[in-house]
C-alpha positions as CSV (number, residue, x, y, z in Angstrom):
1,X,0.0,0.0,0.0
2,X,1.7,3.1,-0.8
3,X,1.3,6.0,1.2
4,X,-1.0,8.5,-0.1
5,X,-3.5,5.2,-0.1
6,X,-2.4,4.5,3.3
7,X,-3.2,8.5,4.1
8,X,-6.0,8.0,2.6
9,X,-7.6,5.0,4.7
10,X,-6.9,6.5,7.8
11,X,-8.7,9.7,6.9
12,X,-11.8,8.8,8.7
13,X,-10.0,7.2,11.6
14,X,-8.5,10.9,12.3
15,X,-11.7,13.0,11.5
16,X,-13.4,10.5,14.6
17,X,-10.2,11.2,16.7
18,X,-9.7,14.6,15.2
19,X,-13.1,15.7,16.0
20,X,-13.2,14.7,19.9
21,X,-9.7,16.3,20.4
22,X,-11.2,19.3,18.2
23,X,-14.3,19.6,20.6
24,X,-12.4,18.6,23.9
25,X,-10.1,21.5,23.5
26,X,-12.9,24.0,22.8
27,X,-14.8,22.5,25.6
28,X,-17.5,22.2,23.2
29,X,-17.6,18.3,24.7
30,X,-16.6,17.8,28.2
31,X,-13.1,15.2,27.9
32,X,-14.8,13.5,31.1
33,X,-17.8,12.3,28.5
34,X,-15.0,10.2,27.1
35,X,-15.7,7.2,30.0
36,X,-19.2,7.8,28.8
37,X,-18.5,6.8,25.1
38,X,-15.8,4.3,25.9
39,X,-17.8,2.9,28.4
40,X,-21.0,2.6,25.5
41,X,-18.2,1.1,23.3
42,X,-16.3,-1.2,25.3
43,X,-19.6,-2.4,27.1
44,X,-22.1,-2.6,24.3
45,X,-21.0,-1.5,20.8
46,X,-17.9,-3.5,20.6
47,X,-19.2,-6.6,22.2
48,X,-22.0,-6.3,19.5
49,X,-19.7,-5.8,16.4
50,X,-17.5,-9.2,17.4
51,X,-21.0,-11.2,17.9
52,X,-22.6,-10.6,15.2
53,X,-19.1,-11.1,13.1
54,X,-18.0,-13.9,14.6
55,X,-21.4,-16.0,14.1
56,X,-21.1,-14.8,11.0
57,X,-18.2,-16.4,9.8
58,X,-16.0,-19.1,8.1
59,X,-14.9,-20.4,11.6
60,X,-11.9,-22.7,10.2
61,X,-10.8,-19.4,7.9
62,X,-10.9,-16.9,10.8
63,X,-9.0,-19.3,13.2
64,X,-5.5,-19.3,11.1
65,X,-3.3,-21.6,13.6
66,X,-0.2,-20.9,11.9
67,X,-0.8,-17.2,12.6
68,X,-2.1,-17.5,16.1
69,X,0.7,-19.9,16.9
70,X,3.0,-17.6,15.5
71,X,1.6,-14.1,17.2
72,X,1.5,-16.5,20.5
73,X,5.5,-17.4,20.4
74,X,6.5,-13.6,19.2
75,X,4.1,-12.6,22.2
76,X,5.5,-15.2,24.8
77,X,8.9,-14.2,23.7
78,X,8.4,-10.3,24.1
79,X,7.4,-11.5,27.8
80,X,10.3,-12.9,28.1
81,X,12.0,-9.5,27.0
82,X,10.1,-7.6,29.5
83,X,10.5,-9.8,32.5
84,X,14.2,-10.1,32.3
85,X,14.6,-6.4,31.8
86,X,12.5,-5.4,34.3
87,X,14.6,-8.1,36.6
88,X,17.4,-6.6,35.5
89,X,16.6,-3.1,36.6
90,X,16.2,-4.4,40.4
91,X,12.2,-4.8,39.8
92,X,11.1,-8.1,42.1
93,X,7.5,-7.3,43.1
94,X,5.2,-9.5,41.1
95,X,2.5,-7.0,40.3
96,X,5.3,-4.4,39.2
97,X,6.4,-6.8,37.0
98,X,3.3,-7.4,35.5
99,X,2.1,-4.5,34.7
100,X,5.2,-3.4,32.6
101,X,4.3,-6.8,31.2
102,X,1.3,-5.6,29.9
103,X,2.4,-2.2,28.9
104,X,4.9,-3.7,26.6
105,X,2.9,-7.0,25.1
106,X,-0.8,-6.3,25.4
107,X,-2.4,-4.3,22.8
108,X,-5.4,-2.0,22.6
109,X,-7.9,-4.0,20.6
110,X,-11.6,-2.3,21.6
111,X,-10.6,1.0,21.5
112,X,-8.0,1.2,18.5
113,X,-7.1,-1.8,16.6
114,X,-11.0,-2.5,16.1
115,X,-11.8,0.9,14.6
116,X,-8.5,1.3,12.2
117,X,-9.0,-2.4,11.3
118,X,-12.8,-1.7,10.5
119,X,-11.4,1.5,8.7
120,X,-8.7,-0.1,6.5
121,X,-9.4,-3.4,5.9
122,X,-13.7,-3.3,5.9
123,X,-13.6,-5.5,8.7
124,X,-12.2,-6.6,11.8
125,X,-12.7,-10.3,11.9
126,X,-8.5,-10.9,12.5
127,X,-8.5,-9.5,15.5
128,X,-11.0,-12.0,17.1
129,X,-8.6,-14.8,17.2
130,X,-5.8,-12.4,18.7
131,X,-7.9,-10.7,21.2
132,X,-9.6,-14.1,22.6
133,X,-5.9,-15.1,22.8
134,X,-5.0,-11.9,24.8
135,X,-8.0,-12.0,27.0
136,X,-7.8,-15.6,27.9
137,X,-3.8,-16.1,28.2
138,X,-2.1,-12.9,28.7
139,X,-4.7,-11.1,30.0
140,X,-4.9,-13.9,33.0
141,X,-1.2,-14.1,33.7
142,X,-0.9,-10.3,34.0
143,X,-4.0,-10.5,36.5
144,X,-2.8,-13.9,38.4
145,X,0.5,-12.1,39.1
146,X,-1.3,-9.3,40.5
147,X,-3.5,-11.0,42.4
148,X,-0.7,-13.1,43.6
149,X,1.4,-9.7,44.7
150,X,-1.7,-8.8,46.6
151,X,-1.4,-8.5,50.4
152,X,-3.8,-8.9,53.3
153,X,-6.3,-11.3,54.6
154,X,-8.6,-9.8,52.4
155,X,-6.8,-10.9,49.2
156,X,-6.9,-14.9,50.3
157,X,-4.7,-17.7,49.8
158,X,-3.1,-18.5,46.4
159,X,-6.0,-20.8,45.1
160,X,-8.8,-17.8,45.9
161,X,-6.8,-15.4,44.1
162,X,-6.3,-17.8,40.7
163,X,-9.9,-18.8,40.9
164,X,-11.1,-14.4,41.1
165,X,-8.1,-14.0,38.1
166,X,-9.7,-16.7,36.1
167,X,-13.3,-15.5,36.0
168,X,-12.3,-11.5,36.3
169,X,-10.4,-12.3,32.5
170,X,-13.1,-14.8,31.1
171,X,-16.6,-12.3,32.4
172,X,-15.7,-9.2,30.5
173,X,-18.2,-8.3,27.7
174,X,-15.7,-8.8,24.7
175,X,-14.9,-12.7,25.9
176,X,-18.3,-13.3,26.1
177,X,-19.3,-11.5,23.1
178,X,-16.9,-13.8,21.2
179,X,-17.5,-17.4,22.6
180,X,-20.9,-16.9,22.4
181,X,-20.5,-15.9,18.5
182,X,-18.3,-18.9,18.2
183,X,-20.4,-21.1,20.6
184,X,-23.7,-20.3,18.6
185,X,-21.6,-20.9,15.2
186,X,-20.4,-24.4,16.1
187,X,-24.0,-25.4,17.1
188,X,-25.4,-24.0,14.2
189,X,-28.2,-22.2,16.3
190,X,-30.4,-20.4,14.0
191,X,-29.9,-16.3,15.7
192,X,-33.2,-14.4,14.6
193,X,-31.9,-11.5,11.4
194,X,-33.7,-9.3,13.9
195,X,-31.3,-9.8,16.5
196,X,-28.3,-10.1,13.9
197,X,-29.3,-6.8,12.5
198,X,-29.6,-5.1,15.8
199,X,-26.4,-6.1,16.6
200,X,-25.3,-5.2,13.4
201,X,-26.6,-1.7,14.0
202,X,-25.2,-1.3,16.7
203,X,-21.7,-2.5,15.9
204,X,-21.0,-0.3,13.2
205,X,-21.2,2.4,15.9
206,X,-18.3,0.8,17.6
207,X,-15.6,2.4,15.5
208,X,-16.4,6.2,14.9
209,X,-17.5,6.1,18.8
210,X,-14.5,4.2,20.2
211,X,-11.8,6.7,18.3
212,X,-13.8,9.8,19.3
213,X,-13.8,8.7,23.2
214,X,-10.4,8.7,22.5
215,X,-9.7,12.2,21.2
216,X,-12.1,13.5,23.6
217,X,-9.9,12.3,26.6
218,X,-6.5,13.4,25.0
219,X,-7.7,16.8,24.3
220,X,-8.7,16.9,27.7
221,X,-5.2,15.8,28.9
222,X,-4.4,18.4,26.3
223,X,-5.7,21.4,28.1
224,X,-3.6,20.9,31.1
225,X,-0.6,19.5,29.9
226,X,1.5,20.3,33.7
227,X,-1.0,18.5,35.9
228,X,-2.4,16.0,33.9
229,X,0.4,13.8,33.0
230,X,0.9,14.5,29.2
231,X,4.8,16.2,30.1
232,X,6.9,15.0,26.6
233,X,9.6,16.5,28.3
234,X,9.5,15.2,31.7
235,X,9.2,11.4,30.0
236,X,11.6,9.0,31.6
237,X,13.7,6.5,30.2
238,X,11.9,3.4,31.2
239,X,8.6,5.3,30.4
240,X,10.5,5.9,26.8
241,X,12.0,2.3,26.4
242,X,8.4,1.0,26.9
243,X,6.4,2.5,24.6
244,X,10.0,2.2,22.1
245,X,9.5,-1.4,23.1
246,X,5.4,-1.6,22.5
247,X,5.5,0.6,19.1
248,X,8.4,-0.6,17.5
249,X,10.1,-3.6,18.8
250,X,7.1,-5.8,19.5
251,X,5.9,-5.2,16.0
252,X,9.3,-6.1,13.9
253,X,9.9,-9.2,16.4
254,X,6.0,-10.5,15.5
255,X,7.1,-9.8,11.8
256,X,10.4,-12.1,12.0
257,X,9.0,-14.4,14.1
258,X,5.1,-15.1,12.4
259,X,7.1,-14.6,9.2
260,X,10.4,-16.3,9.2
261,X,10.2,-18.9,11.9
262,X,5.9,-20.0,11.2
263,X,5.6,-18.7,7.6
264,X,2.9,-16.7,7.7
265,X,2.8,-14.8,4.7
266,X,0.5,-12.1,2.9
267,X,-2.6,-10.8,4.9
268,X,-1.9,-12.3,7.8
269,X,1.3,-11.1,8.6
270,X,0.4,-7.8,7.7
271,X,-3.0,-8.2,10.6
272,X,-0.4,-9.9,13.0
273,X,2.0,-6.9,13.0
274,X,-0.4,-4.2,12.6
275,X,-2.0,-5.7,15.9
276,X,1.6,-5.6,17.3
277,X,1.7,-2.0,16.6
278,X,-1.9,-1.1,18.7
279,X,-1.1,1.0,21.8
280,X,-1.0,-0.3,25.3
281,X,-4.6,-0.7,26.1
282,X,-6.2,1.4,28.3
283,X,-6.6,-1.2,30.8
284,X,-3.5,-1.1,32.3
285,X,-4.3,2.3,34.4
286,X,-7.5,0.3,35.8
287,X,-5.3,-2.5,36.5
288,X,-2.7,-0.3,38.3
289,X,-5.6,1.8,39.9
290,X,-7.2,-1.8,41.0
291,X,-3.8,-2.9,42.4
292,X,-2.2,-0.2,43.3
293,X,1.1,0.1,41.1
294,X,2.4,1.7,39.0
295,X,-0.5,4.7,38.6
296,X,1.0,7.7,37.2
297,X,3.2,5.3,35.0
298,X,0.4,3.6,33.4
299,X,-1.2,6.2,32.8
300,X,1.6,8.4,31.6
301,X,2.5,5.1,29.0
302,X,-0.9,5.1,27.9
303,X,-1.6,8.4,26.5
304,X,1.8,8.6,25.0
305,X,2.4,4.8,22.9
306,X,-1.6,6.2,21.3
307,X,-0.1,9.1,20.0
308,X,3.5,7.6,18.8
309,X,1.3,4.7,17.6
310,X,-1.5,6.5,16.1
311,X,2.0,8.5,14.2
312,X,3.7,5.8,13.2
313,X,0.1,3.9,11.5
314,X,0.8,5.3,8.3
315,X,4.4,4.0,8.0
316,X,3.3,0.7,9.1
317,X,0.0,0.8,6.8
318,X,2.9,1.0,4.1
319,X,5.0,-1.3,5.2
320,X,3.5,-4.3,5.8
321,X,-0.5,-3.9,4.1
322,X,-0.9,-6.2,0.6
């Protein structure tokens, strides 16, 4: 894809995020509406969207084992990375660990990689396979090794804290969303068109909403740049080598390992590393909020790998896109 194509795909994907930033800074739109429209997103439009997709479809062609298998070792080996840097640097606590685990591996799916796949490709069926493995695997060691650096009677013994880890990753409205689609799939249940085309309906809200939330709460941060976190200048190195790490490493290491060591080739290895490139999710400053690490630099590596990613999607878009 060359890049006045690639310029040109994402030209709705920054009139959404253009457009809350735009109104956020005018204070047209209140930047604390953005929980409001993430919430209706993340909760409702989104979970929609991957229903009525994943019911939908070729089961056997969305599920691309060599490409899973391939994201799953270049994601297990970025991990790896993390954990012995962050060991390195004198970092022992399991939930500090964790949580640069997550800033450096996971990827925002609902909020980003949903909307520019939507945008770009017409649809955003690869991401299911990748997101079900992020929920279900990485998503519940980063919360077991939180739960297990909780301390306190409250938090339990080890076996209580696995069991609430388990069913906090496996109850959120996107897992559900998707093994109901696939459940319903398998069985060959007959889903009403009136319920297909509700969700429908609703799904194709998912996008525009989901990257407007988003521009609405960086033009917030925007309008208070000193006490809100958003300092470029005051960014520190492991703040820098993080989101150098999530942006740019992660990506070129799931494009040499899916492509040279599993042989994924074409569309696929141009889904797997534009995934790669997605932000940190935003769900690391609830998890650091929840646990009580890490606040200010979860939230500080948030707000910045979504705007060096949201730079960078062009140069990606016409690197790696057939």
């Amino acid at each position: 894809m060359g890049g006045a194509a690639a310029l040109e795909k994402l030209v709705p994907v920054l009139l959404a995020f253009g457009g809350g930033v735009l109104l956020a800074r005018r204070k047209i739109v209140p930047a604390e509406a953005s929980k409001v429209f993430s919430d209706y997103a993340f909760l409702f439009a989104v979970p929609c969207y991957l229903f009525g997709n994943i019911y939908a479809s070729d089961l056997a062609a969305l599920f691309n084992w060599r490409a899973i298998g391939g994201y799953a070792a270049a994601a297990a080996l970025a991990v790896a990375v993390v954990v012995a840097a962050a060991v390195a640097h004198g970092l022992r606590e399991p939930r500090a660990v964790a949580l640069r685990v997550m800033a450096g591996v996971q990827v925002n799916t609902a909020y980003f990689a949903v909307p520019v796949f939507i945008t770009v490709f017409g649809t955003a069926a690869p991401i299911f396979p990748i997101l079900l493995f992020q929920v279900c695997v990485l998503s519940l060691i980063v919360i077991a090794l939180m739960e297990l650096g909780r301390a306190g009677p409250a938090a339990g013994g080890p076996g209580r804290r696995l069991t609430r880890a388990v069913g906090a990753s496996l109850a959120t409205p996107l897992v559900l969303a998707c093994n109901a689609g696939i459940l319903l799939n398998l069985l060959s249940v007959r889903v009403p068109a009136v319920v297909l085309d509700g969700a429908a309906f609703v799904g194709d809200s998912a996008s525009p909403v989901a990257l407007f939330a988003l521009g609405l709460h960086l033009g917030g941060l925007g309008l208070d740049l000193g006490g809100l976190g958003l300092d470029l200048r005051g960014t520190t190195r492991e703040e820098l080598a993080l989101i150098g790490f999530k942006c740019l490493a992660f990506p070129l290491l799931t494009w040499a390992v899916c492509g040279m060591l599993f042989g994924v080739r074409g569309e696929w290895l141009a889904y797997l590393v534009l995934i790669a490139a997605m932000p940190t999710p935003q769900n690391l400053f609830i998890f650091a909020q929840r646990y009580d690490v890490g606040v200010d630099l979860s939230a500080s590596i948030v707000i910045k790998s979504s705007l060096v990613s949201l730079l960078l999607l062009p140069l990606w878009l016409q690197t790696v896109a057939p």
